[in-house]
C-alpha positions in Angstrom: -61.1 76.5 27.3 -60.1 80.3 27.5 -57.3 81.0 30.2 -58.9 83.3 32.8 -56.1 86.1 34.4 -55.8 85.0 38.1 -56.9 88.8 38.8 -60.2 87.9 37.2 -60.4 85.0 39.0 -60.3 85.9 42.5 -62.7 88.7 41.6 -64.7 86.2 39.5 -64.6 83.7 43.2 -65.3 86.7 45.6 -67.8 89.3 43.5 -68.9 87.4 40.5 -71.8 85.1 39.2 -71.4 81.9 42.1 -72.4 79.5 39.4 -69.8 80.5 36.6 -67.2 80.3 39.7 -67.8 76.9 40.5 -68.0 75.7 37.2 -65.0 77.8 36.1 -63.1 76.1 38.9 -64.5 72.8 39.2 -64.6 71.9 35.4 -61.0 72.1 34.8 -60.1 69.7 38.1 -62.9 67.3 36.8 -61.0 67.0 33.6 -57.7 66.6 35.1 -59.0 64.1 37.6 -60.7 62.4 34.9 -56.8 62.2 32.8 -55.6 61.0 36.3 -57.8 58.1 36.1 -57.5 57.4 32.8 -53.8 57.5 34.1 -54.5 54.3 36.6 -57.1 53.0 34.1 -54.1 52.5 31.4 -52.2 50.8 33.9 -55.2 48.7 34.5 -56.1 47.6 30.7 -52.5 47.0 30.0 -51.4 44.6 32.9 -55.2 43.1 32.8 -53.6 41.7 29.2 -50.3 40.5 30.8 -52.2 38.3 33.5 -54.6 38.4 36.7 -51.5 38.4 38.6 -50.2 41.6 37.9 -53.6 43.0 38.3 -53.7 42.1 41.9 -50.4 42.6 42.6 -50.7 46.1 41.6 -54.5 46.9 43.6 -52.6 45.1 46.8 -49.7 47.3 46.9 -51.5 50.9 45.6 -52.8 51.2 49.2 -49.3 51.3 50.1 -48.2 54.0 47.9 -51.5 56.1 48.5 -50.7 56.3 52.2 -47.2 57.9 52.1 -48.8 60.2 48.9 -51.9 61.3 51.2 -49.7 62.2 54.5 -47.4 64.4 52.3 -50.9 65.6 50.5 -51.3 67.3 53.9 -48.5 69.5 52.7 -50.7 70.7 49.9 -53.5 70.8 50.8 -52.7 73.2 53.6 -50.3 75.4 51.4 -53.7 75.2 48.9 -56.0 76.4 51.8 -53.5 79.4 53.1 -52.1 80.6 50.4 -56.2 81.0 48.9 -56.8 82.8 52.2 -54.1 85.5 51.9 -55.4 86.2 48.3 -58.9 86.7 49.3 -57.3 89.1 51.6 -55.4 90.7 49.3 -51.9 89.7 50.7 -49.9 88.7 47.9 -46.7 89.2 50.2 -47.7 86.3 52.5 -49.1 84.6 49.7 -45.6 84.3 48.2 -43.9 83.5 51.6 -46.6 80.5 51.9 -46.0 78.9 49.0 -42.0 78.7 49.6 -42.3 77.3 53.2 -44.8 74.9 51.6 -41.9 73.9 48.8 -39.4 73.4 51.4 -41.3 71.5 53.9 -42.8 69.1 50.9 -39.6 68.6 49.1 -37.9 67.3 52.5 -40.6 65.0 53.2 -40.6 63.5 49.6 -36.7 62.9 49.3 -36.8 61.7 53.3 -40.2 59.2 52.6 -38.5 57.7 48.9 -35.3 56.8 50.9 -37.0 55.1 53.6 -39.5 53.1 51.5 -37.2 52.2 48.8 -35.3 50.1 51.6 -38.4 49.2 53.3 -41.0 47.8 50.7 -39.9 43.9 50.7 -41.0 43.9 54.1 -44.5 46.1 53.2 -45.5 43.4 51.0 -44.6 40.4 52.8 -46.5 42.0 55.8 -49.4 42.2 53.2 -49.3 38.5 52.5 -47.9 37.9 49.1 -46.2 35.2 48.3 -45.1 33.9 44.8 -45.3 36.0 42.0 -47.6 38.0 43.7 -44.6 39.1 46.4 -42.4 39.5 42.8 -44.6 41.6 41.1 -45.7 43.6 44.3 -41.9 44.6 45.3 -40.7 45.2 42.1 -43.5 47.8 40.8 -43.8 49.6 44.3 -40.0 50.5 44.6 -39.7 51.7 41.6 -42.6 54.2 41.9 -42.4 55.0 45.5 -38.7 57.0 43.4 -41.5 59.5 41.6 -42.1 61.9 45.0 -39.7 64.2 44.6 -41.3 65.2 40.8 -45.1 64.1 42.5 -44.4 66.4 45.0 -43.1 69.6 42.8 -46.2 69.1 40.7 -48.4 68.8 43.5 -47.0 72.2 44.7 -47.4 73.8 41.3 -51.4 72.8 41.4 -51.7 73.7 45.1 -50.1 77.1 44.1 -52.4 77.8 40.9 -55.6 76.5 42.3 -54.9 78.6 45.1 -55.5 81.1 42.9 -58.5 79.8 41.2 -56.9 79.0 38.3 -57.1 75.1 37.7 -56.6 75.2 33.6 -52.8 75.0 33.7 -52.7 72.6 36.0 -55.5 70.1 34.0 -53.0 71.0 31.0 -49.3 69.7 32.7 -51.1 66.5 33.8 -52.6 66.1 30.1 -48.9 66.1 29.2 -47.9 63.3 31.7 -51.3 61.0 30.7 -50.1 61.2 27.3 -46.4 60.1 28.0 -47.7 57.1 30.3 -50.1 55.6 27.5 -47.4 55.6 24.8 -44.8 54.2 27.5 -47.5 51.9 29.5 -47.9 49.9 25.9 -44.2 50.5 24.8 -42.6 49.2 28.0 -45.2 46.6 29.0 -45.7 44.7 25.9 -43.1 45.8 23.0 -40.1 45.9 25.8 -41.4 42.9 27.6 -40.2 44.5 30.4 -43.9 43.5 32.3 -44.6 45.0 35.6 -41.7 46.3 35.7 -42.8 48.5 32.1 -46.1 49.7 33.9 -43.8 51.0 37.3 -41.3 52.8 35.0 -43.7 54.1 32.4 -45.2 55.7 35.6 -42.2 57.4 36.9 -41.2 58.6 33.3 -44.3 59.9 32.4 -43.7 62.3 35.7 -40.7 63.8 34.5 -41.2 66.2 32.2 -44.1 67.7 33.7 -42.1 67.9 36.6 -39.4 69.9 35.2 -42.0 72.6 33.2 -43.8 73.0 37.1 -40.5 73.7 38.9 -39.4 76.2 35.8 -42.9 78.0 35.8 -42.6 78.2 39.5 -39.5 79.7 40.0 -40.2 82.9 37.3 -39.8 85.8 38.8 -42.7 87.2 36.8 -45.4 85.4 38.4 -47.8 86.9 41.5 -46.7 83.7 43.4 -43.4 82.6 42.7 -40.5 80.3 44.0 -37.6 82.5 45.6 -34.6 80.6 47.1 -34.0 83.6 49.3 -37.8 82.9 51.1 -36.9 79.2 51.6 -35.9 79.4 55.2 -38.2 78.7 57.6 -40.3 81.0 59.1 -42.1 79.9 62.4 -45.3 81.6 62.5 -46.3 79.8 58.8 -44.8 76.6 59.9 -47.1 76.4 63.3 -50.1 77.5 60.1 -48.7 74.7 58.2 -48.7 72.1 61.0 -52.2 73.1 62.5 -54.0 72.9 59.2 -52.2 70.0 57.2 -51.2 67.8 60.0 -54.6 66.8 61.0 -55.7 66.1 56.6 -51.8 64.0 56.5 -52.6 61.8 59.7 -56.5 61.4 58.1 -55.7 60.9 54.7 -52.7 58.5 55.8 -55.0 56.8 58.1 -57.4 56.1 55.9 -55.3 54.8 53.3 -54.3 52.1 55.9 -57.7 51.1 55.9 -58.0 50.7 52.6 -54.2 48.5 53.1 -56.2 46.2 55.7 -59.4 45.8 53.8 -57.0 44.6 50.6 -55.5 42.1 52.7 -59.3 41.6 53.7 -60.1 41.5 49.8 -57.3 38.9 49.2 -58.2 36.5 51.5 -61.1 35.6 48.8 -58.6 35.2 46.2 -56.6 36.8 43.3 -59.7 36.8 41.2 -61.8 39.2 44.2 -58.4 41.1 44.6 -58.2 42.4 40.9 -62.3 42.6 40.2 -62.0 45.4 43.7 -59.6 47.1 41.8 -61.1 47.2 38.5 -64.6 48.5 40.7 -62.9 51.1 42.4 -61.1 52.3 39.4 -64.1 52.5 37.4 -66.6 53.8 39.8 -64.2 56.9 40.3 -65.0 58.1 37.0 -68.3 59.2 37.8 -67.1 60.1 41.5 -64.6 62.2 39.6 -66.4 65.1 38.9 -67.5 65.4 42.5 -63.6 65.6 43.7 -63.7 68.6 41.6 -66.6 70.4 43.1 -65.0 69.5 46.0 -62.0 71.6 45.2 -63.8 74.2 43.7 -65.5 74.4 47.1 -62.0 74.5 49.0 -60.7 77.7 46.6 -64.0 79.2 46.9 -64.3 79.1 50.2 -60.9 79.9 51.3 -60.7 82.9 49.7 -64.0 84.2 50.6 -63.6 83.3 54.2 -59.9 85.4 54.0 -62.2 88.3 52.7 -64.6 87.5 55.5 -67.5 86.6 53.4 -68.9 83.7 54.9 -71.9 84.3 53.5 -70.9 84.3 49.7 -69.0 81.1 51.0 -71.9 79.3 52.4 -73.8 80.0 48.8 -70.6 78.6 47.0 -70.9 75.4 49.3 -74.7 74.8 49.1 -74.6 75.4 44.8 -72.0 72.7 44.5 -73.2 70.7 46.7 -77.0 70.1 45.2 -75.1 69.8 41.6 -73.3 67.2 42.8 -76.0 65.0 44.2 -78.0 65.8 41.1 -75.0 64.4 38.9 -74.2 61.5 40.9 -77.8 59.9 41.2 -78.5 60.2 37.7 -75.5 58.7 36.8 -75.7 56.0 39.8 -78.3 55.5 38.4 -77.5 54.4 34.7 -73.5 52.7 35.9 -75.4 50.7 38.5 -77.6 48.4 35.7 -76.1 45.2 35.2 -75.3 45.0 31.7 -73.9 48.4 31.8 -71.8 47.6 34.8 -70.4 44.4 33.1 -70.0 45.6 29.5 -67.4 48.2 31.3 -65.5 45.8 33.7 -64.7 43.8 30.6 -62.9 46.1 29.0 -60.4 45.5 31.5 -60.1 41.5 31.9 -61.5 38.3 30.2 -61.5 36.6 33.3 -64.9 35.7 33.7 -64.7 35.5 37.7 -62.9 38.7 37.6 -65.3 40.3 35.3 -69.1 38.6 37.2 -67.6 40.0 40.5 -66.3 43.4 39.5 -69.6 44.4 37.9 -71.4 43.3 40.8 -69.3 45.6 42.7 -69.7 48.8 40.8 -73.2 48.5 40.4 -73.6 48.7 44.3 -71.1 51.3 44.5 -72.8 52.9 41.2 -76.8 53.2 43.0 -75.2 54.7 46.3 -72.9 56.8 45.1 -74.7 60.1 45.7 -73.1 60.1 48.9 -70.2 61.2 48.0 -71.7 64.3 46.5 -72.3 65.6 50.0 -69.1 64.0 51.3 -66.1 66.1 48.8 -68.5 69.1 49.1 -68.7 68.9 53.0 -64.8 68.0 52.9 -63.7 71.1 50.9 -65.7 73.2 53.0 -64.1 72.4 55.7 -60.8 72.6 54.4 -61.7 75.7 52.6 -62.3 77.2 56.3 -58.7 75.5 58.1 -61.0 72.9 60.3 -59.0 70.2 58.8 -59.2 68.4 61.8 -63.2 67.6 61.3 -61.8 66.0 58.2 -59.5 64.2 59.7 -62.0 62.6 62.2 -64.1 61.4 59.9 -61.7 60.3 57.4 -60.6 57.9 60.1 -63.9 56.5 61.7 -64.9 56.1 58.3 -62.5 53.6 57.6 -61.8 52.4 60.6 -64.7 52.1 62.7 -68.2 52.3 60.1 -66.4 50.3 57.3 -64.7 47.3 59.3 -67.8 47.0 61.3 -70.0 47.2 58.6 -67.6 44.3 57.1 -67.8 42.7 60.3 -71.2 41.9 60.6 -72.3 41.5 57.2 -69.5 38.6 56.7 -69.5 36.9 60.8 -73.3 37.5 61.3 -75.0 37.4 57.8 -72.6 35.4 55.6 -72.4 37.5 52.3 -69.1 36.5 51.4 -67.2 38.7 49.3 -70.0 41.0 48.9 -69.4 41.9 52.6 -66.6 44.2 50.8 -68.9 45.8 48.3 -71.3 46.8 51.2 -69.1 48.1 53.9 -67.6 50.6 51.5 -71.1 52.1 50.7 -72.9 51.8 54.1 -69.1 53.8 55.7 -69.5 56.1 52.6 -72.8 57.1 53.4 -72.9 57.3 56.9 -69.5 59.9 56.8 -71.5 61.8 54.4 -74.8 62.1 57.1 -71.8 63.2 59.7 -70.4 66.0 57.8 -73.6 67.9 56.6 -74.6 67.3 60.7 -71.7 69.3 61.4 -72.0 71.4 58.5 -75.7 72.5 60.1 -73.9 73.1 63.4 -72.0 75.7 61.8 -68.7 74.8 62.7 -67.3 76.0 59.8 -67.9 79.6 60.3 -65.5 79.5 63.6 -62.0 80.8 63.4 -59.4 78.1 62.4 -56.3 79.8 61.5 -54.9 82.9 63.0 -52.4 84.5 60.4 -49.6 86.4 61.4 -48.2 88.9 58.8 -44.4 89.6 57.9 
């Protein structure tokens, strides 16, 4: 794919064709999203060789990681939102001061969060209910990849900084780099090594490294628009308050919803270590056709942002409605074709030869598969509305989805109609859905459109 001038780009997102901007935007993300769960999905063949009990040590202990990743993703995905705003208003100055107050504040929060969960994570999982191997495997892979933040956090900067910009090529290309470390170390550490889970939690953190290291050199040239300067690391108040207003409310929803997703794990385990490793393999799977979706929804977020900075909220609105019907498009047809049974089960076995593992995870994704439309209009509605600074909407729904439509959802299908274990599978896609009616209600109420941020220039 041809590299596109960040000049071009933001003329591209706030004069250009609409379509060619989404795509050029959206395409890129898709593709690294798709490497990042190829990233997981490695992890997932290879320990689904060693034994089920790996497998669901690993899917009991992600929700874990995922919740200290999505409060510090706040961070980001504010730096992402404000820095795209100052460009569509020509501000490169600001720009540049954004983006180091978002370093600083992101780099103390992942050396501060390692620390504490490195000491804290015997305790996380027995609180989880492991016990046996289970509790072995559990503590031993999440301590050692809860150590990764620090370089998780420099790289999340480094896309946060460039898809600010609308360019998300470089950023697909350093996480192509890391994929391709992890799946010659997943099967190098894992299996020739011996070295087990403990192989899959270091291949993980190695793999981080040296894309890591390339992010923190690219960002701290002086040559480019948007660089790291140690003389603009101090805080500044004013983008702090900016900071804190817009990525606050996406940490405590992100977070919070990742601790849903820790209690309906402990929910899933209760049904075994057979249910607990057939959710993960479902999940993991069904995100690769949700995956292109995520990136519409980012493309929506850059789009927006910057055309909302050059008060265009017109040209925005067109952005949001064009990704949005291409992503309900994409999703149903492919809903459509994941959710038939002997598609659904010829995938999941790829990844066990349990047969209980393999019966209950394609029963799984094919109801996740037919229903996932929904979360076209969801990531759409979502970068919209982080796109505009009203991260807060997010945040609301982000937690009632979890925690009030998905755990009574699960409630009543498994007290009042008995379904079992497929009281799981349909709690996730009734909450999904529902969120998804939410945001385009307050998408028609035109929310969006009212001031979020107030910027205050240098």
């Amino acid at each position: 794919m041809k590299l596109i001038k960040k000049e071009n780009n933001r003329d591209l997102i706030l004069n250009g064709n609409m379509l060619q901007a989404v795509f050029s935007i959206a395409v890129p993300v898709a593709l690294n999203s798709f490497l990042q769960t190829m990233y997981n999905l490695t992890d997932t063949y290879w320990l689904g060789k060693i034994g089920t009990e790996q497998l669901a040590a690993i899917n009991l202990v992600t929700p874990v990681q995922n919740i200290i990743l999505n409060f510090g993703t706040g961070i980001t995905v504010a730096g992402s939102v404000l820095i795209a705003q100052y460009i569509g208003a020509k501000d490169d100055k600001n720009a540049k001061s954004m983006a180091n107050q978002i370093f600083a504040c992101a780099m103390l929060f992942a050396f501060a969060c390692a620390a504490v969960c490195f000491l804290t994570t015997p305790a996380i999982v027995s609180w989880l209910g492991a016990e046996g191997n289970i509790y072995d495997y559990g503590n031993t892979y999440l301590r050692i990849v809860v150590l990764d933040m620090p370089l998780l956090y420099t790289i999340n900067i480094y896309n946060a900084i460039h898809q600010a910009q609308g360019d998300t090529v470089r950023p697909m290309l350093l996480n192509f780099l890391g994929i391709v470390i992890n799946m010659v170390l997943d099967p190098l550490f894992m299996i020739t090594l011996n070295l087990n889970i403990t192989g899959a939690a270091l291949a993980t953190l190695s793999a981080k490294l040296p894309s890591a290291i390339i992010a923190f050199y690219v960002l701290t040239r002086p040559s480019q628009t948007i660089n790291l300067d140690l003389r603009h690391l101090k805080f500044e108040k004013a983008k702090m308050l900016s900071i804190l207003r817009v990525g606050l409310p996406t940490a405590i929803g992100g977070s919070t919803m990742q601790l849903g997703f820790l209690l309906m794990s402990k929910n899933v385990y209760k049904y075994g270590t057979e249910a607990m490793a057939a959710y993960g393999i479902g999940n993991k799977v069904n995100s690769l056709i949700t995956l292109p979706t995520n990136g519409v929804g980012s493309a929506v977020a850059t789009i927006v942002g910057q055309n909302v900075g050059a008060k265009q909220y017109d040209r925005a609105e067109k952005g949001y409605k064009l990704a949005r019907n291409i992503s309900i498009i994409f999703l149903f047809v492919g809903g459509m074709i994941l959710s038939l049974a002997p598609v659904s089960k010829g995938i999941v076995g790829v990844f066990s030869d349990d047969t209980a593992v393999v019966g209950m995870a394609a029963d799984f994704l094919s109801v996740l598969a037919f229903w996932c439309w929904t979360n076209g209009i969801y990531n759409s509605s979502t970068g919209l509305f982080q796109g505009t600074g009203h991260t807060e909407v997010t945040m609301l729904v982000d937690a009632t989805r979890l925690w009030v439509f998905r755990f009574l959802t699960l409630f009543v299908c498994e007290s009042v109609l008995n379904m079992g274990v497929r009281s799981i599978w349909y709690s996730v896609v009734v909450s999904n859905g529902i969120s998804a009616m939410i945001l385009y209600i307050l998408y028609r109420l035109n929310i969006w459109r009212r001031p979020a941020v107030k910027k205050k220039e240098n």
